[in-house]
C-alpha positions in Angstrom: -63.0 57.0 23.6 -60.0 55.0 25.5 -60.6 51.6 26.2 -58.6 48.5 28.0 -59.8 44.9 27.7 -58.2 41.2 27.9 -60.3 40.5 24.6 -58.5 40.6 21.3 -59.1 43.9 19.3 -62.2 44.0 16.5 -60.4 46.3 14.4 -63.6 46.0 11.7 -65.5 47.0 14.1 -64.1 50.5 15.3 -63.1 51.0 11.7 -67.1 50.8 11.2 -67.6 53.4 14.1 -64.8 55.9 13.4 -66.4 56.5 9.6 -68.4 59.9 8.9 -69.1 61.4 5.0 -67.9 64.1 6.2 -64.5 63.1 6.6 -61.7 62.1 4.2 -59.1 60.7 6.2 -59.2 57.8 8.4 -55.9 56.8 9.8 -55.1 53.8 11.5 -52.0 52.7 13.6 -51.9 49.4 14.8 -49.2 48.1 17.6 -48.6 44.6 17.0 -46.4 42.1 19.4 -43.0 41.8 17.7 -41.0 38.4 18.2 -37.7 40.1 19.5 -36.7 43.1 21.9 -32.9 44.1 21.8 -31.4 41.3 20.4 -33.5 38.8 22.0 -35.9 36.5 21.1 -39.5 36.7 22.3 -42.0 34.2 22.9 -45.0 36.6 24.4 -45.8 39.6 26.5 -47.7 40.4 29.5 -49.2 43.8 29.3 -50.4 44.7 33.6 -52.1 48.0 34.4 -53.5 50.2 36.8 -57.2 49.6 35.9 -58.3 53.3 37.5 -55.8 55.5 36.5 -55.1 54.0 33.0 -58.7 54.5 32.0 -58.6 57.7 33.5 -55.1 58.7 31.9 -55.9 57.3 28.4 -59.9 59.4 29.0 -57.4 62.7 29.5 -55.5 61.9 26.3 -58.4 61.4 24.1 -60.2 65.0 25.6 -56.6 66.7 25.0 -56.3 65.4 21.5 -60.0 66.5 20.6 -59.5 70.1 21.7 -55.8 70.2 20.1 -56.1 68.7 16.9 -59.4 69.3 13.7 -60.3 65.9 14.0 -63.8 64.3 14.3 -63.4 61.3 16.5 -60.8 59.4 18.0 -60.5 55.9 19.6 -57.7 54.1 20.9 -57.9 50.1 22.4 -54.3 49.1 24.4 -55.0 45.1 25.7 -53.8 43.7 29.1 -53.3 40.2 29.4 -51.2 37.6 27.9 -50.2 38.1 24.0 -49.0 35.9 21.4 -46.3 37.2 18.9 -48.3 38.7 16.2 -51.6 40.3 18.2 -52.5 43.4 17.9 -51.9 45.1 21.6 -53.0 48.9 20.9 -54.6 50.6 17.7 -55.5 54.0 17.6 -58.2 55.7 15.2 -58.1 59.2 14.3 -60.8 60.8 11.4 -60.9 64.2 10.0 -61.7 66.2 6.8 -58.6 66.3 6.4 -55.3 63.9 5.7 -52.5 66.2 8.2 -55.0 66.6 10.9 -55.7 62.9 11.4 -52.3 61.8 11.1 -50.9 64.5 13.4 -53.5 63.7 15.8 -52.4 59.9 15.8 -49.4 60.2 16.1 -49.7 62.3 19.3 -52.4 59.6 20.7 -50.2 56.7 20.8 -46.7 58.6 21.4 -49.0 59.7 24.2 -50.0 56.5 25.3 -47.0 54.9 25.7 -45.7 58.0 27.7 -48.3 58.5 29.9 -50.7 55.6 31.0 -49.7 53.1 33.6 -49.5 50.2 31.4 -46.3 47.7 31.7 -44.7 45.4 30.1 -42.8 41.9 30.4 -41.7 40.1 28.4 -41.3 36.4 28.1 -37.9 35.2 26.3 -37.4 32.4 24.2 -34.4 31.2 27.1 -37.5 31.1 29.6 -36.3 34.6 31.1 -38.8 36.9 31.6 -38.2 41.1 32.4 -40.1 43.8 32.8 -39.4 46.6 29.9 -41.4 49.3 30.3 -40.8 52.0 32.7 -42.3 52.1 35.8 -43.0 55.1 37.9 -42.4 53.1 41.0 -38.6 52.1 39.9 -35.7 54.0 41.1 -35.5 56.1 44.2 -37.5 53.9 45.8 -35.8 50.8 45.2 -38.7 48.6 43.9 -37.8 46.3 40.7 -39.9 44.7 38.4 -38.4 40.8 39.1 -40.1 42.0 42.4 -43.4 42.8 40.9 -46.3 40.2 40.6 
């Protein structure tokens, strides 16, 4: 399951639905707003996404990672909004029998994730600046720029 929501993350909660006796490993990853970025202080972040194709992009990662991986569930929960330094902004779940399969797994999920769905970042500075620091697949050749971006 790949879900996006403004709310903050119930953690417990998913813990409670990832667990199954007949698994031994649950592992948890947990992506947490930092309070610098290169050397800069940070004050928050403003996670924007493409509501259709992120859900459909993160719904793709999940199915990929169940058929690639012995694992018997996997979750992951990436906010959108405006985050204070500290929240939690993604956390991926992973169980299986087995210790290497669920951390494998997890580790694929989020690298995924952060390569693949449309979700962007800015960030807010301390010195009131703000900048856009994820990539964007509109950048470049086309000439768009984030300080353009809404």
């Amino acid at each position: 399951m790949f879900v996006i929501q403004e709310k903050e993350i119930d953690l417990s909660s998913l813990r409670c639905e990832m667990l199954d006796p007949c698994c031994g490993a649950l592992v948890v990853f947990e992506g947490l707003v930092r309070n610098h970025h290169e050397g800069r202080s940070v004050s928050e972040l403003h996670y924007a996404h493409h509501p259709v194709l992120a859900q459909r992009e993160g719904q793709r990662i999940i199915d990929e990672l169940m058929n690639q991986y012995p694992i018997t569930k996997a979750i992951a929960v990436h906010r959108v909004g405006t985050l204070k330094i500290g929240e939690c902004a993604v956390v991926t779940l992973t169980v299986a029998p087995h210790r290497q399969a669920a951390f494998e797994a997890n580790r694929f999920l989020i690298d995924s994730i952060k390569a693949r769905v449309p979700i962007w970042k800015k960030e807010t500075y301390c010195s009131g600046e703000v900048e856009w620091t994820s990539p964007c697949p509109n950048c470049g050749p086309l000439g768009h720029s984030h300080q353009s971006c809404s």
